[in-house]
C-alpha positions as a printed Julia matrix, in Angstrom:
368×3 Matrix{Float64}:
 35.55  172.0    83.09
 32.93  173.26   80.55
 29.07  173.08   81.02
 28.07  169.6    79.59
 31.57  167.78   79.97
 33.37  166.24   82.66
 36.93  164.63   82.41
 37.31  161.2    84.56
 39.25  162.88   86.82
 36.35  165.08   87.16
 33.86  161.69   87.67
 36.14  160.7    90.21
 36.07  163.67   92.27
 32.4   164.38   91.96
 31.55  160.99   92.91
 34.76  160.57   96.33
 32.16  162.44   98.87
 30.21  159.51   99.05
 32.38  156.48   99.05
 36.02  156.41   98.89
 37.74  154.51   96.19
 40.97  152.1    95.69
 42.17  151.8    92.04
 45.41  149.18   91.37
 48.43  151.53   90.99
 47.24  154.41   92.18
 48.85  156.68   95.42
 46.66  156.29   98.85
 45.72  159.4    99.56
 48.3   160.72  102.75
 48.55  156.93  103.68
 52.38  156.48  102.07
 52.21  152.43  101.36
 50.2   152.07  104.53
 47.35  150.48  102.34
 49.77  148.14  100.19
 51.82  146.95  103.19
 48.09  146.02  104.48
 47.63  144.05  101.28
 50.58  142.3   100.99
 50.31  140.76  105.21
 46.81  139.83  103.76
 47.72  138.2   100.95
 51.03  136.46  103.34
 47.99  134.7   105.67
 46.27  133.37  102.31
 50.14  132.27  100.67
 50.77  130.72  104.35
 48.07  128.34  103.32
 50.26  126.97  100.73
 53.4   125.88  102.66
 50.95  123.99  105.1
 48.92  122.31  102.11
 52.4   121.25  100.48
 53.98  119.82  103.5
 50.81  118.13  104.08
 50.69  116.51  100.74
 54.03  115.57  100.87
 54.02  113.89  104.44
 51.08  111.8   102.37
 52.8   110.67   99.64
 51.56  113.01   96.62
 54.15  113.72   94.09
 55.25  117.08   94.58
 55.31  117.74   90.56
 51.58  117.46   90.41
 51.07  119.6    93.78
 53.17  122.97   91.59
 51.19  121.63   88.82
 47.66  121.48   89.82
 47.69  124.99   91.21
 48.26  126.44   88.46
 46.16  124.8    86.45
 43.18  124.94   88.18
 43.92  128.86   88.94
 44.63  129.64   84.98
 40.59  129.07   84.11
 39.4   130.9    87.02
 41.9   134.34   86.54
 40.41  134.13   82.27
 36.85  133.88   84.3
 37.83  136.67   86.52
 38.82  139.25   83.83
 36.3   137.85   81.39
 33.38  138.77   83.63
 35.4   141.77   84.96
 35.63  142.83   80.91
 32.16  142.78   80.56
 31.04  144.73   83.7
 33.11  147.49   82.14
 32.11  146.97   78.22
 32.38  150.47   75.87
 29.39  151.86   77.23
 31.13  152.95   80.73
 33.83  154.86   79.04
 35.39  153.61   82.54
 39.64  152.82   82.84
 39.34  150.15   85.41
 36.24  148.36   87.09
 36.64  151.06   89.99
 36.4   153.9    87.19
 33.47  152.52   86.14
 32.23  152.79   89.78
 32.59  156.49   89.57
 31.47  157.02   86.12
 28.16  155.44   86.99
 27.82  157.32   90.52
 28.64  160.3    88.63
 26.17  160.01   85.8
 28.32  160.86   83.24
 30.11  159.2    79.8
 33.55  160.19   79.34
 35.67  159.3    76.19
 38.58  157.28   76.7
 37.5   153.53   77.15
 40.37  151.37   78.13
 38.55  147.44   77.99
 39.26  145.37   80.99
 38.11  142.28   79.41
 40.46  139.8    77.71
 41.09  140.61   74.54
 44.18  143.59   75.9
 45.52  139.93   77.86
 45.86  138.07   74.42
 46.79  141.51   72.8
 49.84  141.42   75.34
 50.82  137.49   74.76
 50.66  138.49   70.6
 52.95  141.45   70.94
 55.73  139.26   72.94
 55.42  135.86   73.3
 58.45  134.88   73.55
 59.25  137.18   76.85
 56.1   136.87   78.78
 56.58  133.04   78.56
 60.14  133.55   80.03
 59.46  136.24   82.33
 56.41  134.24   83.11
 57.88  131.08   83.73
 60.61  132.3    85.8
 58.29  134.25   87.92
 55.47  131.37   88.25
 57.26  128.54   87.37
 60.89  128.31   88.84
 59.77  129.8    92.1
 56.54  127.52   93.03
 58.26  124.24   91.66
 61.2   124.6    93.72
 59.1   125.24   97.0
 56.92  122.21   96.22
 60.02  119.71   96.29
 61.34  121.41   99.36
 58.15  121.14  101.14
 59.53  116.92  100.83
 62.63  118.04  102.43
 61.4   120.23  105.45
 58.43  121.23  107.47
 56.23  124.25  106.0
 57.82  126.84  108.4
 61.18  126.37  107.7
 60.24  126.51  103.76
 58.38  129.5   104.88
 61.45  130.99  106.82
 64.16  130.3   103.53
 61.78  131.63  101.47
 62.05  135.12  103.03
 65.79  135.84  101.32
 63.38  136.59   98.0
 63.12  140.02   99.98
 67.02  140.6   100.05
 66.89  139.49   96.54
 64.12  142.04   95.04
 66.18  144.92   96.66
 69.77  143.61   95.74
 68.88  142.55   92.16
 67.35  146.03   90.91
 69.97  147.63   89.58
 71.05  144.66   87.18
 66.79  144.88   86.37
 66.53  148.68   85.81
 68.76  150.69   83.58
 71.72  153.26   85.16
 69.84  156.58   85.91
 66.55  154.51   86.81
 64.74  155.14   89.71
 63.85  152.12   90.5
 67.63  150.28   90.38
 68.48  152.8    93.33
 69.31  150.25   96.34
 67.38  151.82   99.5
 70.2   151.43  102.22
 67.58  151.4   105.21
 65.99  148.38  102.94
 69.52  146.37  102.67
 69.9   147.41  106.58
 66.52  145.56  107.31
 66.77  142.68  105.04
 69.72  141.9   106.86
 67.79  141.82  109.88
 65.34  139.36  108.46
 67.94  137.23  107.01
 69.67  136.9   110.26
 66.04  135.48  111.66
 65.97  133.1   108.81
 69.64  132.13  109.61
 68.8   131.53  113.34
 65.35  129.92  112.34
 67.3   127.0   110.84
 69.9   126.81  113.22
 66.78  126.54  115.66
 64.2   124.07  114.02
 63.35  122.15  117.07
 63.19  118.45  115.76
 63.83  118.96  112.57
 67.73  120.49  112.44
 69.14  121.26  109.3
 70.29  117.84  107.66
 72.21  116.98  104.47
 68.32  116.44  103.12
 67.04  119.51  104.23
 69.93  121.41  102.72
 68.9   120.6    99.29
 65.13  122.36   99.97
 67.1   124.98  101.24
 68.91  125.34   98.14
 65.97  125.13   96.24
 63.55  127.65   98.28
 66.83  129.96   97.49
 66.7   129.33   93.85
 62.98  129.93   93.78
 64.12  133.35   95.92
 65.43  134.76   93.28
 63.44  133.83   90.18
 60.18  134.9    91.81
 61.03  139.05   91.85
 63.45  138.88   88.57
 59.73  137.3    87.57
 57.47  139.8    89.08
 59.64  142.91   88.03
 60.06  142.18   84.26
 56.47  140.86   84.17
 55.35  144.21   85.49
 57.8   145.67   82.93
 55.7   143.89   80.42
 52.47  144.65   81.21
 52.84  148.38   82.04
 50.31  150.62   82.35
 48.65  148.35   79.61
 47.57  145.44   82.16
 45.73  145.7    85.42
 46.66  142.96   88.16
 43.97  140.52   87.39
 44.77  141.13   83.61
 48.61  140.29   84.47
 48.09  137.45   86.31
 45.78  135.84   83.59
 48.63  136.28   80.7
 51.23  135.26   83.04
 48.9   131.98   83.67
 49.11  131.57   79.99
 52.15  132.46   79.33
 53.18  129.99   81.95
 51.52  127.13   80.51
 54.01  124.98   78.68
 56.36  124.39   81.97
 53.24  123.4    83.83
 52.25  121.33   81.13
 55.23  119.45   81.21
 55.88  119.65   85.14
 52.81  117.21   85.03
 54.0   115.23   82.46
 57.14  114.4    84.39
 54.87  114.14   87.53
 52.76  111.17   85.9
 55.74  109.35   84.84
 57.45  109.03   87.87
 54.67  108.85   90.49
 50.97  108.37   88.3
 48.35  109.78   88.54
 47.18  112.54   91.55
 45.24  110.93   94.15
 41.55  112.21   95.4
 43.3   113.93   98.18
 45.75  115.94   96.32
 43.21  117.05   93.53
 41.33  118.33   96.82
 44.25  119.61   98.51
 45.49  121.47   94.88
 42.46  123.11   94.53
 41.76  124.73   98.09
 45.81  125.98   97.46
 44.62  127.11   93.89
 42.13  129.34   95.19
 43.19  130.49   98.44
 47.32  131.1    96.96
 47.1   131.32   93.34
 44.08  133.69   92.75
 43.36  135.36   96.73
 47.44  135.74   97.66
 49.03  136.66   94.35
 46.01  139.06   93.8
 46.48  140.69   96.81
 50.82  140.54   96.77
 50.44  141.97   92.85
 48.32  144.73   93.51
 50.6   146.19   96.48
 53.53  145.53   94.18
 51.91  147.29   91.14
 50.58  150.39   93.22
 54.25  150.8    94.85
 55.98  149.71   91.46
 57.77  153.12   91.14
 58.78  153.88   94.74
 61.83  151.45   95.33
 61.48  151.66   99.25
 57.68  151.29   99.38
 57.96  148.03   96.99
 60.67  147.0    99.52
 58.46  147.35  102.31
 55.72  145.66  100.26
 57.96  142.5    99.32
 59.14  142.51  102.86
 55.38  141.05  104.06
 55.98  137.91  102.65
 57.85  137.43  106.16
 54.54  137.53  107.88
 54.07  133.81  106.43
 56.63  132.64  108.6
 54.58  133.68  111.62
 51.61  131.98  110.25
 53.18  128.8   108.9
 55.02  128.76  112.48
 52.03  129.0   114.59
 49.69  127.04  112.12
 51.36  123.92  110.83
 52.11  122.02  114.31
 48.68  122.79  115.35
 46.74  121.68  111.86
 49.45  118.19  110.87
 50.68  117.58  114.73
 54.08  118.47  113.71
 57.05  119.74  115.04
 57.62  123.17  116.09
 60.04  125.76  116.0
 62.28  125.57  118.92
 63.68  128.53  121.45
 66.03  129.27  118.86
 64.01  129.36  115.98
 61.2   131.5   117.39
 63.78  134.3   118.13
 64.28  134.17  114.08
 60.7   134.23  113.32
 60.79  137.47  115.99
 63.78  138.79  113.72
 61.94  138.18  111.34
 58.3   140.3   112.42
 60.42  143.03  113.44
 62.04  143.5   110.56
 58.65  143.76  108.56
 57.51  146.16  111.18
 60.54  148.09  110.8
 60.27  147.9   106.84
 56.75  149.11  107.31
 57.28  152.16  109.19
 60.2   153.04  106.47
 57.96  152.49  103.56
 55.25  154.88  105.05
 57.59  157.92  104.72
């Protein structure tokens, strides 16, 4: 480094004594995925919220068009808030990569080149360059995996929703190599992954087979089948979508053009949703909005950044994708407390313990 400059690597090392940093994407420091496996249980007791705001809705009547509807559009204003703001916290004058960049560029008291904006106008940039794949990639992640969950949650309690949905981590570790090119990294199939997968869907197998008072039925089946189809679109989604955005994006940035991008199917979702059922009631604007904030913007933040920072490392992201189990353990012990439901029975908590080990197992794996 030469007298009077200083690179933002530099910044960033000058400035760690004092406070220690987290940047999306970047390796934790000796931790492995510790840090992203923290992030995506986190964001699994924030997502649990949905399955017991769904089934909640549905026991009271609301359409279940305008519950996968409302989320997403009351989150799409706040993520263009989020980045907006965000975007001008880090305008040209930082010279800062990302808002935690900025952090250290400030703390360091210097002015690198190199500005990368964080604002909105990369997000539109994005949408411009490919429209026509981040509204398919975008849809596919976003839209056919919530709208299936929403019309199973009037098929099933929340925790067996929440137990189905858990074959989306088999899927995101049996699906890479038709996602990634031969030679890629990333389409290499981590055995000790498939090996614990199976683990967790053998708790999901015995979690139906054990629902208490609600056994599988004939009606029940067809939420199963489509929690299974929302399995699989949500990390042939997530994956391409993170394809798209690259290096180019940060999380919040992501989510915001995949909000957008995502539009049109909620858009007409709701359009559907008023002609067969009317208009939402008071509750389930209420209801829609508490999910919107608590799933759509807290959840997915949280599940996105673990995925992004892990992106490359096909075991970690395993491990990462594998927290989403946690929500079964939440839904479980949550839902017959908070809508005086039924819960799981002898059977079914031994799944939901298959289940929890097999994230525990998946996180000790991912942290080599």
């Amino acid at each position: 480094m030469s007298a009077g400059t200083m690179t933002m690597a530099d910044a960033r090392a000058f400035g760690r004594p004092a406070r220690r940093r987290w940047r999306a994407g970047a390796a934790w420091p000796g931790g492995g995925a510790t840090a992203s496996i923290g992030l995506g249980v986190l964001g699994a007791l924030f997502f649990s919220s949905s399955f017991i705001a769904n089934r909640l809705m549905a026991v009271g009547g609301g359409a279940w068009e305008w519950t996968a509807s409302l989320r997403f559009l009351y989150s799409l204003p706040i993520f263009l808030l989020i980045v907006a703001v965000r975007g001008a916290r880090t305008a040209p004058e930082t010279g800062a990569t990302t808002l935690s960049d900025a952090g250290a560029v400030r703390d360091a008291g210097v002015v690198p080149d190199g500005v990368r904006d964080a604002g909105l106008r990369p997000v539109f940039g994005a949408l411009r360059a490919a429209p026509g794949r981040w509204t398919l990639w975008s849809t596919v992640c976003f839209g056919l995996f919530y709208a299936p969950l929403c019309f199973a949650a009037t098929t099933s309690p929340g925790w067996m929703v929440a137990a189905t949905w858990q074959v989306t981590i088999v899927c995101g570790v049996v699906l890479a190599p038709l996602l990634y090119g031969r030679g890629d990294e990333r389409g290499r199939v981590p055995v000790r992954g498939l090996a614990l997968s199976g683990l967790i869907l053998a708790g999901v197998f015995l979690t139906q087979l054990g629902g208490g008072e609600s056994m599988l039925t004939w009606k029940a089946a067809l939420g199963v089948g489509a929690v299974l189809f929302g399995a699989v679109a949500y990390p042939v989604g997530n994956r391409r979508a993170m394809e798209l955005a690259g290096d180019r994006l940060d999380t919040f940035q992501r989510l915001a053009a995949m909000s957008v991008a995502s539009l049109p199917f909620w858009l007409l979702v709701a359009v559907v949703g008023g002609i067969r059922a009317g208009l939402p009631t008071g509750g389930q604007l209420t209801a829609t909005a508490v999910v919107a904030v608590f799933s759509g913007v807290i959840a997915t933040s949280l599940f996105f950044a673990a995925t992004h920072r892990e992106r490359s490392h096909p075991m970690r992201l395993a491990a990462v994708e594998a927290t989403q189990a946690a929500e079964v353990v939440f839904v479980a012990l949550l839902e017959p407390v908070l809508l005086h439901s039924s819960a799981p029975g002898a059977v079914g908590w031994g799944g939901i313990v298959a289940i929890t080990v097999g994230v525990m197992l998946y996180a000790l794996a991912g942290k080599r």
